[in-house]
N, C-alpha and C positions, 0 to 999 in steps of 0.2 A: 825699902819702898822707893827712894829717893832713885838708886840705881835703876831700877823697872822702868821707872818713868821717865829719867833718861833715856833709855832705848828705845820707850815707846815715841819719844819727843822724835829722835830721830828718823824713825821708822815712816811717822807722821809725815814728816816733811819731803822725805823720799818718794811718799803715795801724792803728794800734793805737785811734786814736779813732771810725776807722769801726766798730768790732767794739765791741758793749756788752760790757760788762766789768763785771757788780753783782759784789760779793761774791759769791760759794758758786755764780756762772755763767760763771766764769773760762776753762771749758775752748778755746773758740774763740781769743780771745786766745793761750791760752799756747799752743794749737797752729801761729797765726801765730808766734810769737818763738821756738818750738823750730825751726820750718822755717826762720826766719830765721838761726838762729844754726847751724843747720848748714850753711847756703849760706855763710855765712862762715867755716867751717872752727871753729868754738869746740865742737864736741865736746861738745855739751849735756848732761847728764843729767836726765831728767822726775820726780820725785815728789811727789803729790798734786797734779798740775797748775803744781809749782811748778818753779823751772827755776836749776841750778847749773851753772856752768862755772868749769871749775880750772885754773890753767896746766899746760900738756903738761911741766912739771916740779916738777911737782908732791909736794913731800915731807913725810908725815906727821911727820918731824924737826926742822921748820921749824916757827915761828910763822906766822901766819896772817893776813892782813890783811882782811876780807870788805868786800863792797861790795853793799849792801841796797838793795833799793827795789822796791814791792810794784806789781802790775800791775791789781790791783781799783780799783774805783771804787763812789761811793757811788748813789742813783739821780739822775737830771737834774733838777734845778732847772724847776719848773712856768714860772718866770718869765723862761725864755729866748728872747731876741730873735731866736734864729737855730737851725738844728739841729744840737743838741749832737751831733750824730756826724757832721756836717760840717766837719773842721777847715781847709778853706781857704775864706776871703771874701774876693770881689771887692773891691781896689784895697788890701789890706791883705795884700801877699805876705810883709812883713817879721812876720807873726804868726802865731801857729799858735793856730790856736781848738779849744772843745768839750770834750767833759767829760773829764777825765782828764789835761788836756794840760797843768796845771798840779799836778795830785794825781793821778797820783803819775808820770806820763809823763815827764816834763821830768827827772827822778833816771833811769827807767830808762835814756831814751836816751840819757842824757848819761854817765851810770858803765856800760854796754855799750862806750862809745866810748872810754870812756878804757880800759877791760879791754884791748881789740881794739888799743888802740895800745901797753899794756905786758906785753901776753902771753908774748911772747914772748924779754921785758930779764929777763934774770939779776937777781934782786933778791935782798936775806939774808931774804927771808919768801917764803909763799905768798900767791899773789894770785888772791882765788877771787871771783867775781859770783852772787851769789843773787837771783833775782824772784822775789814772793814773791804769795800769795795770800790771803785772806778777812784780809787786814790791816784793814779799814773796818770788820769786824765781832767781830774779834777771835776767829774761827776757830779749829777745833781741829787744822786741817789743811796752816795757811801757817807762818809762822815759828816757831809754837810746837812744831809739829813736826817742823821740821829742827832746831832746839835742841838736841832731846831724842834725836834718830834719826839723826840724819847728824853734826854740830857736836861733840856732849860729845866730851870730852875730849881735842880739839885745843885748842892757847896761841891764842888768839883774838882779836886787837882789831877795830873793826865801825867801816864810816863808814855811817850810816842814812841812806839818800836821801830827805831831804822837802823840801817846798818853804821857803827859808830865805836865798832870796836870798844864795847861799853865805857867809852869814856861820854862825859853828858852835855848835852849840847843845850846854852843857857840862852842862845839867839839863833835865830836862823834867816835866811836874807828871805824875802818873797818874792815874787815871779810877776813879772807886768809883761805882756809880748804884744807890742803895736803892727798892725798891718798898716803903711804907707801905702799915697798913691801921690803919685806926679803926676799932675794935667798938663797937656800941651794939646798941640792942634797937629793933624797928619797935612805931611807933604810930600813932595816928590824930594830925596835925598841931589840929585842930579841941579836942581834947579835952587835946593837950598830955603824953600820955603816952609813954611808953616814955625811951629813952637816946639822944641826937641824935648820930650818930656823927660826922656832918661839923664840927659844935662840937669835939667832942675832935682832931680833925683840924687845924680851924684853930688853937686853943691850943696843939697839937705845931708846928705851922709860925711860926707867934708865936716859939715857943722856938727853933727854925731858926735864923729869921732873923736874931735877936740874938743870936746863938750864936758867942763867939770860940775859936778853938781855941790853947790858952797855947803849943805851943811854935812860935818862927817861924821858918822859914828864912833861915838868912844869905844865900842865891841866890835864893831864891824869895817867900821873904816869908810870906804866913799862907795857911794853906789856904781856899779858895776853896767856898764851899759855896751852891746855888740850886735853889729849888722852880720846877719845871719843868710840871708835870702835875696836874690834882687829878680825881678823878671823883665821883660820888656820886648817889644818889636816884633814885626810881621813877615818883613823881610828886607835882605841887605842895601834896599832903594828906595823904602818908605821909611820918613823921618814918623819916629814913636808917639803917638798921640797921649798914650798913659806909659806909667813906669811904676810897679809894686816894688816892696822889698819890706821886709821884716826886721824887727828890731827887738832884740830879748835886752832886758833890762833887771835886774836884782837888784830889789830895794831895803833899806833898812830902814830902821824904824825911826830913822827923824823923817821920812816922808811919805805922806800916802802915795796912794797910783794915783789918785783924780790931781792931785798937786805935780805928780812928774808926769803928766800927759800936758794940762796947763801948761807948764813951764817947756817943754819943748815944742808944743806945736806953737808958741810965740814967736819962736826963731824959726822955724821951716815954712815952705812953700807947701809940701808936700799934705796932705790931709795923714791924718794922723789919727788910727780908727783900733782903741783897745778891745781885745778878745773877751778879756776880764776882768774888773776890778777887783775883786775879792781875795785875790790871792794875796795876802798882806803879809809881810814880815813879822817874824812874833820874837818876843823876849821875856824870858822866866821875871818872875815879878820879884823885885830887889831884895824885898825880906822875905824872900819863900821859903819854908823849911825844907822844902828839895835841895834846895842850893845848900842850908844848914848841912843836909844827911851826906851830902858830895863832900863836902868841906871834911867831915866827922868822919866818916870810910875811908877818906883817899883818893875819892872820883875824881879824876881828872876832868875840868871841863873847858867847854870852848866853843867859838864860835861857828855853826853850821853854812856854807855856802848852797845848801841845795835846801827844797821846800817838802814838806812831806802833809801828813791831815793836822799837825798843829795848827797852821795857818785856820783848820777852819773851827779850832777850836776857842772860845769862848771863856778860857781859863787860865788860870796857874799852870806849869807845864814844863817840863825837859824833855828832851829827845837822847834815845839811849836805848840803845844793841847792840847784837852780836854780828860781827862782819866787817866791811869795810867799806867805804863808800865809792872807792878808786874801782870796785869790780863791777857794780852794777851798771846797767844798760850796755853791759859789752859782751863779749863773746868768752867764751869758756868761761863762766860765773861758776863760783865755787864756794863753799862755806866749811870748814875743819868739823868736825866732829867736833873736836877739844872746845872750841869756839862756843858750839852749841851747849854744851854740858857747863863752862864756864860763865854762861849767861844764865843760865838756870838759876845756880847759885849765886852768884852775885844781886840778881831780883830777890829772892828770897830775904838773902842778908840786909837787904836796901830796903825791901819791903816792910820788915820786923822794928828793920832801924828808924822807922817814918813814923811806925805805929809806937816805939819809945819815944818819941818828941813829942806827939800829941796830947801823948798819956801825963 
């Protein structure tokens, strides 16, 4: 059985990289994996294009185990060799190409398979699979809310599926991206008048860049802060009356965003206007038995520098797949077969071993 469903995992994933899949264009996708999952008997349920399945004993008395992993994609990499919604290439059967097939496919097909093979094991928790949607853009309509609308107030713990080469990730930085602006006043360049806005601009990013933030994390280290973007000017004789520029920021979990927005629009001229707050850094909770079952297997863990739907989760929690995270958002994206079939089992083992410590 075990084997079958290996194939079919893969086969799966295969069908899922032919169908684009951007953020907030999910629909086709999730209507492939909803038709899919009820050819396999899992009893889907659809909302916002997102897609839950719960064991057929399912009890609200129960603690919860979920298994995440989002079915969007971000768009194809301009610099690909091959077509990214092709995932099989001549003389290379042992790999599964194309966009998605390592961000975020390789988690869904691999935690479907392992669902599919303990659905139906007597466990002391609920074993429920979430796919999820506009995860890449941080949507108001994928995990953030099944959080809020389906999740509150079930006992929760979460295995987030990202690419992580199953080792498990016990923290992961969050995401804060500030739009700046410099005011100045226009003038004629010639004559030297008015206020140069892009000056004030570059002296705010001056201050950026030597900018350390005092407290550091014991897992994570210091927050991570880079001028990304700048814009400015109308043309080569009119001094800049405004000056934009972006600022991407990873934070860890000694500081919120509303504290590092504070804290640097103190020092800047520039206005200093966040996208989001909510993207917050998250860390598995010290005495979690995740952390136990990692310790007990041999999981290797460690600290995640990238954001995935933990951030928008509300729980207990590790992040852990199959892939790498060095492939994704870039061109020729690819995920081993081996890979796939080794995540399989590994969730399984990890799964059974979670439901030994509860017990």
């Amino acid at each position: 059985m075990i084997d079958t469903i290996k194939k079919e995992a893969a086969e799966m994933l295969r069908s899922m990289i032919r169908i684009p899949s951007l953020s907030f264009e999910e629909k086709e996708v999730s209507d492939f994996l909803f038709s899919q999952f009820q050819t396999w008997g899992l009893e889907p349920e659809r909302i916002n294009y997102n897609i839950i399945c719960r064991q057929p004993s399912f009890d609200e008395g129960k603690p919860v185990l979920l298994l995440c992993a989002h079915m969007d994609t971000v768009p194809a990499n301009a610099a690909y060799s091959f077509n990214a919604f092709e995932p099989v290439q001549e003389g290379h059967e042992d790999t599964i190409f194309g966009l998605g097939s390592n961000d975020d496919g390789g988690s869904v097909a691999s935690m479907t398979a392992a669902f599919r093979l303990l659905r139906e094991e007597h466990l002391p928790f609920n074993l429920c699979l979430a796919i999820t949607t506009e995860e890449e853009r941080s949507g108001p309509d994928g995990m953030r809310y099944l959080w809020q609308h389906v999740f509150a107030g079930l006992n929760i713990r979460a295995i987030v599926g990202e690419p992580t080469g199953m080792r498990a990730a016990t923290a992961e930085r969050g995401l804060l991206v500030l739009d700046a602006t410099a005011h100045g006043k226009s003038g004629h360049a010639a004559r030297g008048e008015g206020i140069n806005a892009l000056y004030i601009a570059i002296d705010d990013i001056e201050k950026l860049r030597a900018y350390r933030f005092s407290k550091i994390s014991p897992v994570m280290g210091e927050v991570h802060m880079t001028v990304t973007q700048i814009n400015a000017g109308t043309a080569h004789n009119v001094i800049p009356d405004s000056c934009t520029f972006v600022v991407d920021i990873r934070p860890t979990e000694q500081y919120g965003n509303e504290e590092i927005v504070a804290e640097l629009q103190a020092m800047c001229r520039s206005e200093l206007k966040p996208r989001n707050l909510s993207n917050r850094s998250s860390a598995t909770y010290p005495d979690s038995p995740l952390v136990s079952c990692c310790r007990e297997l041999g999981v290797e863990t460690f600290s995640s520098p990238t954001t995935s739907d933990w951030m928008r989760l509300g729980c207990d929690a590790i992040k852990m797949g199959p892939g790498d995270s060095s492939r994704s958002h870039k061109a020729d994206e690819y995920l081993m077969v081996r890979e796939l079939e080794d995540a399989i089992d590994k969730y399984v083992k990890f799964i059974k071993y979670y439901g030994n410590t509860l017990e």
